[in-house]
C-alpha positions as a Markdown table, in Angstrom:
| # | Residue | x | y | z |
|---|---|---|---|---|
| 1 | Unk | 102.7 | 80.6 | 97.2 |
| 2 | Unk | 101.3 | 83.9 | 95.0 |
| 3 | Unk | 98.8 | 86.0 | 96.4 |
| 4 | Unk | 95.9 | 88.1 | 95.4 |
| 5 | Unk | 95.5 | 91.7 | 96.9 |
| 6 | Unk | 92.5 | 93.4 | 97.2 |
| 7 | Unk | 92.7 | 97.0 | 95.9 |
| 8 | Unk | 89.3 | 98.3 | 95.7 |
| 9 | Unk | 87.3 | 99.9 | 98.5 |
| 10 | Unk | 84.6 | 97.2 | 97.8 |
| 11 | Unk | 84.4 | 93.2 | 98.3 |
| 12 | Unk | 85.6 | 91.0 | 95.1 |
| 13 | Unk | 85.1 | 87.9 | 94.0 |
| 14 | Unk | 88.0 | 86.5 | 92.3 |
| 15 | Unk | 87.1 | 83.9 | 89.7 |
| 16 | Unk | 89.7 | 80.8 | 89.7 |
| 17 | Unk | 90.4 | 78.1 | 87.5 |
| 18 | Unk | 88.2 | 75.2 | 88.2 |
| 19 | Unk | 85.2 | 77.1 | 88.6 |
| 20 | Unk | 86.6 | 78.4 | 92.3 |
| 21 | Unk | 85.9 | 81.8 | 93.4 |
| 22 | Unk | 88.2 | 83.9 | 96.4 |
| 23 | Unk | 86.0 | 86.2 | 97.9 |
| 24 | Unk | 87.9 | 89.0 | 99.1 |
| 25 | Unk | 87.0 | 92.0 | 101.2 |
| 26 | Unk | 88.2 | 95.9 | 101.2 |
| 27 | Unk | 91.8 | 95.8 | 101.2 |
| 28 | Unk | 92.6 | 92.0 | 102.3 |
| 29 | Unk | 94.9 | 89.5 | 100.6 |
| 30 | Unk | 94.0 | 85.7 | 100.1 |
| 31 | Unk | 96.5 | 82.9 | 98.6 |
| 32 | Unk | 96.2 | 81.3 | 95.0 |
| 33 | Unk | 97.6 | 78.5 | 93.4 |
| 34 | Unk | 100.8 | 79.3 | 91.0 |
| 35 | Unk | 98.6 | 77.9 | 88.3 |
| 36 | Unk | 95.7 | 80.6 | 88.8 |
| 37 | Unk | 98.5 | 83.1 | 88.3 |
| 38 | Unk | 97.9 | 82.6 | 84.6 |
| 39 | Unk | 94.0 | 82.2 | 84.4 |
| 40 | Unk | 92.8 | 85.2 | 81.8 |
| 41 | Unk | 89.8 | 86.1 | 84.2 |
| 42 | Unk | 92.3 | 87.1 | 87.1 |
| 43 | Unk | 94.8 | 88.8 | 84.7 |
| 44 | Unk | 91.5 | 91.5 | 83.2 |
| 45 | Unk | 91.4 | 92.5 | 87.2 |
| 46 | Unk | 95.0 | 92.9 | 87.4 |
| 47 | Unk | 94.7 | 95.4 | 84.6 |
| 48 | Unk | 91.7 | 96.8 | 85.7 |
| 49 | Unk | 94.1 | 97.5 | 89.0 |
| 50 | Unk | 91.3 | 95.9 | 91.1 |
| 51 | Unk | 93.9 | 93.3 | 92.4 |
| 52 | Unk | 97.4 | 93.2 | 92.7 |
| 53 | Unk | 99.1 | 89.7 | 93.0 |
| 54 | Unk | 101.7 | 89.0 | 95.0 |
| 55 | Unk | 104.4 | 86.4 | 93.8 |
| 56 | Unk | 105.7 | 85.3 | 97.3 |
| 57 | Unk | 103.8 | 85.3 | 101.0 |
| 58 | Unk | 105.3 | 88.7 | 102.6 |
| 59 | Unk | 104.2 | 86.7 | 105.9 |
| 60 | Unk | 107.3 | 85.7 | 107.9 |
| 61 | Unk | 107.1 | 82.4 | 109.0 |
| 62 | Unk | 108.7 | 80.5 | 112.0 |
| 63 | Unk | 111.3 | 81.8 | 113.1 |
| 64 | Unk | 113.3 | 82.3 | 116.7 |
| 65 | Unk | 110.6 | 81.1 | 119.0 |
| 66 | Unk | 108.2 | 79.5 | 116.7 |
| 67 | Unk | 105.8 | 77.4 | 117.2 |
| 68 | Unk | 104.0 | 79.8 | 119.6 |
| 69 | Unk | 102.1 | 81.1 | 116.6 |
| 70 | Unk | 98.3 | 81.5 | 118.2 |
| 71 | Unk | 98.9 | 81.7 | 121.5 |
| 72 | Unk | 98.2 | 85.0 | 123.5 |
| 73 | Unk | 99.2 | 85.8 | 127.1 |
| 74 | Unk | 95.8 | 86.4 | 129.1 |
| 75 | Unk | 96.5 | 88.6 | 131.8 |
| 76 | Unk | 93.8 | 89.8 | 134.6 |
| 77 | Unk | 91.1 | 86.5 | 135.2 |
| 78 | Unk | 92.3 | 83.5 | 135.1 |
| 79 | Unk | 90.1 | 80.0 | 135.3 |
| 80 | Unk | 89.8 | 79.4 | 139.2 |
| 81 | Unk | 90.7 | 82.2 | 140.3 |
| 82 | Unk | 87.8 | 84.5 | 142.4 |
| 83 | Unk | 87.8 | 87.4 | 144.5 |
| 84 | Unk | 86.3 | 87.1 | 148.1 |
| 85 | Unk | 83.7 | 89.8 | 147.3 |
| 86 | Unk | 82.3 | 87.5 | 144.0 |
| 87 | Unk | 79.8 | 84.8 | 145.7 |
């Protein structure tokens, strides 16, 4: 799926097809549809060199090990556990 890259050092709204906009900060990237790729609103801020888009997801996805996407080890406190000092 294509994305859009943010390229100014101010927020953007990205007009879409359908009346959709992407509102994009400083910077960050947000996904489009392959048919907004086209729309003649996006390309004048591709020229303008406000955005940059992206053809394919740079993101890896699943690999070795996935499905642990989202989880975090939490180390230190740990539900039910209290020091002797704490009541």
């Amino acid at each position: 799926m294509p994305a859009v890259s943010n390229k100014t050092q101010r927020p953007l709204s990205v007009p879409l097809p359908g009346g959709k906009t992407l509102h994009l900060g400083p910077g960050k990237t947000g996904q489009i549809s392959a048919q907004a790729v086209d729309n003649p609103r996006l390309q004048q801020l591709v020229d303008a060199g406000e955005i940059e888009i992206v053809r394919e997801d740079p993101r890896p996805t699943a690999g070795p090990g996935g499905g642990k996407r989202g989880r975090t080890s939490m180390l230190g406190h740990t539900p039910g556990s209290h020091r002797s000092g704490d009541r």
